[in-house]
N, C-alpha and C positions, 0 to 999 in steps of 0.2 A: 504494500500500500504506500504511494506517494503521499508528503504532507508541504503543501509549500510555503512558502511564505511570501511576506508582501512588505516592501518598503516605500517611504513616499522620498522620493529626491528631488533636487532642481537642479534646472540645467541651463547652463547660458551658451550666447554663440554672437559672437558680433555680423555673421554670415546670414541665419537666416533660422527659423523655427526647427525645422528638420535639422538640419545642423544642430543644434542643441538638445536636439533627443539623442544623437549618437552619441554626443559628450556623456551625455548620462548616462550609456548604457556601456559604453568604452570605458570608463571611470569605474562604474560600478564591477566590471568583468573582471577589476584587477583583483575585488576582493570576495566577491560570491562565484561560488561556480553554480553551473547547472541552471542558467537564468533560461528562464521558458517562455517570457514575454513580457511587453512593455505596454503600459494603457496614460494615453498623454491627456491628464485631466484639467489642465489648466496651462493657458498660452497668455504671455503679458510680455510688455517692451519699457523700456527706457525710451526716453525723446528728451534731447536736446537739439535748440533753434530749430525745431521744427523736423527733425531727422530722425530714423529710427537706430539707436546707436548700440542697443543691446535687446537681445530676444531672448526670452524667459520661458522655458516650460519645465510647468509639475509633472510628474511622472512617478506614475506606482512600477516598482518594476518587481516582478514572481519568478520565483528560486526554489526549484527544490530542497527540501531537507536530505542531508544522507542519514539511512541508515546504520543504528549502530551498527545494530547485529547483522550487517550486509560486510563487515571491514573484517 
């Protein structure tokens, strides 16, 4: 039986929205393994003079648990 888990992260990208979902999920890969998906629950920007200068998204991202008794 699979149990996963769930974390809420943010992610920035001076590029563009999508760009900063990979940050988050590239970032995250270095410390969970077994990530099985990403759900982008919230998108927000920075603006100065009128310019969009940083892009913000929430991100829940799902990891399975391992197994003790599988090691």
């Amino acid at each position: 039986m699979a149990i996963v888990k769930v974390v809420e992260l943010l992610g920035t990208s001076d590029k563009s929205w999508e760009d900063a979902v990979r940050q988050v999920v590239a970032e995250a890969n270095k410390t969970l393994r077994h990530i099985r998906g990403v759900d982008v629950i919230n998108q927000t920007a920075h603006v100065e003079d009128g310019k969009i200068t940083e892009f913000r998204t929430t991100c829940r991202i799902a990891f399975a648990l391992e197994n003790e008794s599988a090691r």
